[in-house]
N, C-alpha and C positions, 0 to 999 in steps of 0.2 A: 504494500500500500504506500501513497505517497500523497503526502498531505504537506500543501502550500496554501500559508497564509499570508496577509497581509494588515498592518493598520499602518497610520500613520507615520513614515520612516521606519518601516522593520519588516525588515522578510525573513521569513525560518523555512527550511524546505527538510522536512521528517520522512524520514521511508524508515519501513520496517517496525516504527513504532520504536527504534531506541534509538536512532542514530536523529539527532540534531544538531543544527548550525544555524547560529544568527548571525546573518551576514552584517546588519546595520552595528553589529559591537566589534567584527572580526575586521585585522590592517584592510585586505583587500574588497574597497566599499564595492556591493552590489547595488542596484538598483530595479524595483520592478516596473519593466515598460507595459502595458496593458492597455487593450483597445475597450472599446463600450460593452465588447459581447465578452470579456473575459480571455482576454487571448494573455497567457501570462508566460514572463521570461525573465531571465537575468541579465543587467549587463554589465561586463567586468572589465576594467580597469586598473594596470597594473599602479604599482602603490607608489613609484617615486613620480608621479606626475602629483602637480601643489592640484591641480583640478581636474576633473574627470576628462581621461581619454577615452574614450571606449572602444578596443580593441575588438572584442566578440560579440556578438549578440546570441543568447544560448533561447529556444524557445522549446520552457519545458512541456506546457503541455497548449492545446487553443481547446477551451473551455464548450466552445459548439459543437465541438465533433462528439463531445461528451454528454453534453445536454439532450435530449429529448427536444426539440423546436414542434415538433407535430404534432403535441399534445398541447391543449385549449391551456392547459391549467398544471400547476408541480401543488404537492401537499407540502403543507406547513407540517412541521413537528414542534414538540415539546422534548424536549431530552434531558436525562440527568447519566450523568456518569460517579462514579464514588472513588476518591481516588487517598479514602483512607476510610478507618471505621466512623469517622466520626464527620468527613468533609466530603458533600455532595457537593457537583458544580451543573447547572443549568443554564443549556442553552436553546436556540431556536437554529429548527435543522431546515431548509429547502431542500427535498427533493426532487432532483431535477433530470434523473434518466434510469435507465432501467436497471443499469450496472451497480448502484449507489451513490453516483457524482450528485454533488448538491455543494450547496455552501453554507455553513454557518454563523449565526451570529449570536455574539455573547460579547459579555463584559469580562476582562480578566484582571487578574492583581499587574499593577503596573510597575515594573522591578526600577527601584529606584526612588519611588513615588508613595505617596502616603495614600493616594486613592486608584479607584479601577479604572482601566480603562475601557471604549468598544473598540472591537476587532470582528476582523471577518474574515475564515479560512475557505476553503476550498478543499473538497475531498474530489479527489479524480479518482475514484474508484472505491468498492466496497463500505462505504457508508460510516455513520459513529457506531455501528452496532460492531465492525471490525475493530474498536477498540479494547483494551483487556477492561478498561475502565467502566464500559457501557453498563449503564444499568436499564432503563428502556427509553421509549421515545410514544407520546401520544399526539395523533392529531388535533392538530388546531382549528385546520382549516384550508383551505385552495386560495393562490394567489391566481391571478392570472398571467401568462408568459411574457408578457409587455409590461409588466407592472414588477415585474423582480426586485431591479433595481431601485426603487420606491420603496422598499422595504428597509434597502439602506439607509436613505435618507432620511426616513421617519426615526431608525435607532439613530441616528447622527442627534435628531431632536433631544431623546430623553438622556438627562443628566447620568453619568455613570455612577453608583453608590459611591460614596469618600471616602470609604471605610470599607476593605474586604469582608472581615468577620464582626459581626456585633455577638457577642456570647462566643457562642461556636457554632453560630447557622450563620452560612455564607450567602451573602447579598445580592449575589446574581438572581438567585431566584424572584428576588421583590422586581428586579428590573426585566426579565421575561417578563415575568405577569404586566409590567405596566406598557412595552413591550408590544405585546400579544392586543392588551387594549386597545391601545395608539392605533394599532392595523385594524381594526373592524372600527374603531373611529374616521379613519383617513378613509375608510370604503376599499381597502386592499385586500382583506379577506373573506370567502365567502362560505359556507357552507357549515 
């Protein structure tokens, strides 16, 4: 499996489930160039230039060949994964073709920072349920295939929790739920 995410300045690209690399903290900066439909890549830049030369452009995967287009509509999820006995994390899953590609969206602890942030990954294959972490995933709801992207924008709206853990229940969950709202408020989700 190969899972490529992105937020703001940061790309990790994970295969296998144990091998990660964040390129936005590693000497050699990456960058991701991406088009509207999710065509996503690296581009790499050897380190003694003061500003980016870009030498390669590596394209690892184009997100439509992946997607499902012929379908009216992808299902929304709910998801929680546990990634200790005591710390669930929830997010919202888009499935978006048959194989399990979809993209997520969730708030995570922002390393560095005293509060969470949103991000947005990208599964190219076999889905969150391929994770050892998966606990399940409930529908929410159908977006529509033109309206995907709109989903982002509406989590771009809600403020990310300032605080990972209150107690020892972690906060993402309050921001799915409000989340989840926000989209049958804006008229993005249906059913």
């Amino acid at each position: 499996m190969l899972l490529c995410s992105y937020s703001t300045f940061n790309v990790r690209i994970i295969g296998n489930a144990s091998i990660s690399q964040n390129f936005s903290k590693t000497p050699p900066l990456a960058q991701v160039n991406q088009s509207l439909r999710f065509a996503l890549g690296v581009l790499l830049w050897p380190e003694h230039h003061a500003k980016p030369h870009i030498q390669e452009h590596i394209t690892l995967f184009h997100f439509d060949a992946m997607a499902d287009s012929s379908q009216a509509h992808y299902t929304v999820y709910r998801i929680e994964c546990q990634f200790s006995k005591s710390s669930r994390h929830s997010a919202i899953y888009v499935a978006m073709g048959p194989n399990g590609a979809g993209q997520l969206l969730h708030v995570r602890c922002a390393v560095g920072r005293p509060n969470m942030m949103f991000e947005k990954q990208y599964f190219v294959s076999n889905g969150p349920e391929s994770l050892a972490t998966f606990v399940y995933k409930i529908p929410v709801g159908n977006v529509r295939v033109e309206d995907v992207e709109k989903l982002t924008d509406v989590c771009y709206t809600i403020p990310p929790p300032p605080t990972q853990y209150i107690g020892e229940v972690c906060q993402c969950g309050a921001w799915v739920n409000e989340a989840c709202v926000a989209f049958r408020v804006a008229g993005l989700l249906t059913g």
